[in-house]
N, C-alpha and C positions, 0 to 999 in steps of 0.2 A: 488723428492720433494713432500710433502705433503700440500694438500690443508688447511687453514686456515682461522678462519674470525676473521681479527685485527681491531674492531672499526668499523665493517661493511663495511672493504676492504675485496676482496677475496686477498688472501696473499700465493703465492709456498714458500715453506719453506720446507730449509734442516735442520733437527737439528743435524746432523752431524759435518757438517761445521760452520752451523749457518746463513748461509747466505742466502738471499731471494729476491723473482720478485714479485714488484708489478705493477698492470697495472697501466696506464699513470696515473700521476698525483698520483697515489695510497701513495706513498712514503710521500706526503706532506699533507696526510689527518691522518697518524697515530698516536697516542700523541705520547712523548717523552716516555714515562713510559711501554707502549707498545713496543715500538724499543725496549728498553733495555731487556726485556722479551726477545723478540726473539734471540738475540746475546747472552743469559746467557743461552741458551739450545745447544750449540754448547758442543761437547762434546771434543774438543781438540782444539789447534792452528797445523793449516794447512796449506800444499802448496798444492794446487790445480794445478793437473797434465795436463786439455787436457784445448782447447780451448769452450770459452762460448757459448754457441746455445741459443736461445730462447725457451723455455719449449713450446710455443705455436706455434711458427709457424715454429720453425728451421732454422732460420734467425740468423746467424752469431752478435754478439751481438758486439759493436763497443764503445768506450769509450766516455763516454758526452762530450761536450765542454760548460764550460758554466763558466763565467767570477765569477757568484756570488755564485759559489761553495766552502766551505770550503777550508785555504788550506793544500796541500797533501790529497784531497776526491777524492776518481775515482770510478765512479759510470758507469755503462754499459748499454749503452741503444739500443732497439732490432729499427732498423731503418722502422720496417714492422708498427708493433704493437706502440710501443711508450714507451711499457715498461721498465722499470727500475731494473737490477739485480744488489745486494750491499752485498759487503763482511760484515761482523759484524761489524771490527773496523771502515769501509767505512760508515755504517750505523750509526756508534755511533758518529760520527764526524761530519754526515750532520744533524743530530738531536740535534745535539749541548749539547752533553753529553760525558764527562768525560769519558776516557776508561778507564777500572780494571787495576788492575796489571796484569803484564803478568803472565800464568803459570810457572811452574818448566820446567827445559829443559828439562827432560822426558815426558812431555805432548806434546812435541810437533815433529808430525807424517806427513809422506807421503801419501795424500790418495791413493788406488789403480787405477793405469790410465797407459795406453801402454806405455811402456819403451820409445818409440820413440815421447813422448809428456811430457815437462816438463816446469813447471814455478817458476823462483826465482824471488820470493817475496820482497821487502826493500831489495835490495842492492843498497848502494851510491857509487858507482861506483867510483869516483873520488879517488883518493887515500888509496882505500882500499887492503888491503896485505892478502890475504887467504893462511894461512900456512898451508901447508899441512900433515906435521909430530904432529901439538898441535890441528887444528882446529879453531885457534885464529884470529882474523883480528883486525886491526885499521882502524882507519877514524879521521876524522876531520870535522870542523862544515859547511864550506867551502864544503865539498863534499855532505854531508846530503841537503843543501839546491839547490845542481844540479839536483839532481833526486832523488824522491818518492821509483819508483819501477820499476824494470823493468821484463817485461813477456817478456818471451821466450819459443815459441812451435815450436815443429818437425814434421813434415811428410812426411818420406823418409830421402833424399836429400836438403829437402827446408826447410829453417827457418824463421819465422814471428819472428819480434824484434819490441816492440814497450816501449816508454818512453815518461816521461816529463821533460824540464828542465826551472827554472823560468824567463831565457833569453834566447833571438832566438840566437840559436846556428847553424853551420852546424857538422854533427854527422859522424862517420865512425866508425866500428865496427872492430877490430884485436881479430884473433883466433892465438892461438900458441899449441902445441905439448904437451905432457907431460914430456919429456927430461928434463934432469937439465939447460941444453942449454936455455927452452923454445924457441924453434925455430920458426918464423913466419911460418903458414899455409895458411894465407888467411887474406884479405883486402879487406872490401865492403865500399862502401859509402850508408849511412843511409839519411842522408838528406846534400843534396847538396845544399839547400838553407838554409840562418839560418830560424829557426824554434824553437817552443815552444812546439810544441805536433811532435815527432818522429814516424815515422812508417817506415819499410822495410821489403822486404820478399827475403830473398838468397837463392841463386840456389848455391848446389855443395859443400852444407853443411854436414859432415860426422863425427859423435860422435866419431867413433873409433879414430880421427884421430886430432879432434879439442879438447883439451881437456882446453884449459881456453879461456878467452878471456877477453877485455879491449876495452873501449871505448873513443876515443880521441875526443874531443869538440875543437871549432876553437878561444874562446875566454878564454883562460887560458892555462899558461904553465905550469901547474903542473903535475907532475909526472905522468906516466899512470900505474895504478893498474890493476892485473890479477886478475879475480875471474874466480875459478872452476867452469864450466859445470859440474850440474848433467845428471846422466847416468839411 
């Protein structure tokens, strides 16, 4: 990240990504016209491969909670420091600005990050179909309003799963095989009390071997959709 001064905030900025930490408070000191600056230097739409650290003190960066946040805004905040790290679109939305059209689907890239650390971006889990022969999925509007996005990171054996959904749900996470079968592999409980903000970390988690998975919620019987594990 590059140092920056936005409105006489000190400002880390990737213009890679596009996305930026500022210190406490820094976030709500920058005009709107300035945000959008920073997100139009992003030079692609990205999935962002490892998990977030804080540039200043390498503190594990943790998702805000905060009732008067945009909604679908997830903003990352370092528990040490107090600072604020926002993805572009994350940024464009708590500044209360209009997001561009999206690029062309050739703009959009994996950055480079350990095979064994991956994060999908907007997937609405709920009845979504990833076909694997076209690359094509559906959804419905129904499942776009259960969950934003879900990140998924690896290390080893262990999986970090975390989500939101807009009523306290209790959560369980199913992996299957890549077989036409899709055969169950595995069944964790994610949050065993309902909940609105999801977090879980699995033991015994193995890429070679988990190749989709789906997530069942306790307050709806709709159909439960497979989305592909990137590798």
């Amino acid at each position: 990240m590059n140092v920056r001064n936005v409105d006489n905030e000190i400002v880390l900025h990737c213009s890679t990504c596009g996305s930026s930490f500022f210190d406490k408070n820094g976030i709500n000191r920058i005009t709107a016209s300035s945000a959008r600056l920073l997100t139009e230097e992003a030079q692609g739409q990205y999935v962002l491969g490892n998990q977030k650290i804080c540039p200043k003190d390498k503190s594990i960066l943790l998702e805000k909670v905060d009732l008067s946040l945009p909604k679908n805004t997830i903003l990352l905040e370092c528990p040490s420091c107090e600072g604020i790290f926002a993805y572009p679109d994350d940024l464009l939305k708590y500044k209360g600005i209009k997001a561009p059209q999206p690029l062309a689907s050739g703009a959009f890239k994996l950055l480079p990050a350990p095979k064994s650390l991956f994060m999908l971006a907007s997937f609405a889990v709920l009845t979504i179909a990833v076909l694997l022969n076209t690359g094509s999925f559906s959804t419905n509007t129904r499942a776009e309003k259960v969950i934003g996005k879900v990140y998924l990171s690896t290390s080893g054996f262990l999986l970090s799963v975390s989500f939101k959904t807009q009523v306290s749900e209790t959560s369980t996470i199913v992996f299957y095989d890549a077989t036409p079968e899709r055969k169950e592999t595995g069944r964790y409980s994610i949050s065993s009390e309902p909940k609105k903000i999801h977090v879980g970390t699995i033991r015994g988690f193995d890429k070679n071997r988990d190749a989709f998975y789906s997530i069942q919620f306790s307050k709806t019987s709709t159909p439960i959709s497979e989305v592909q594990l990137e590798k």
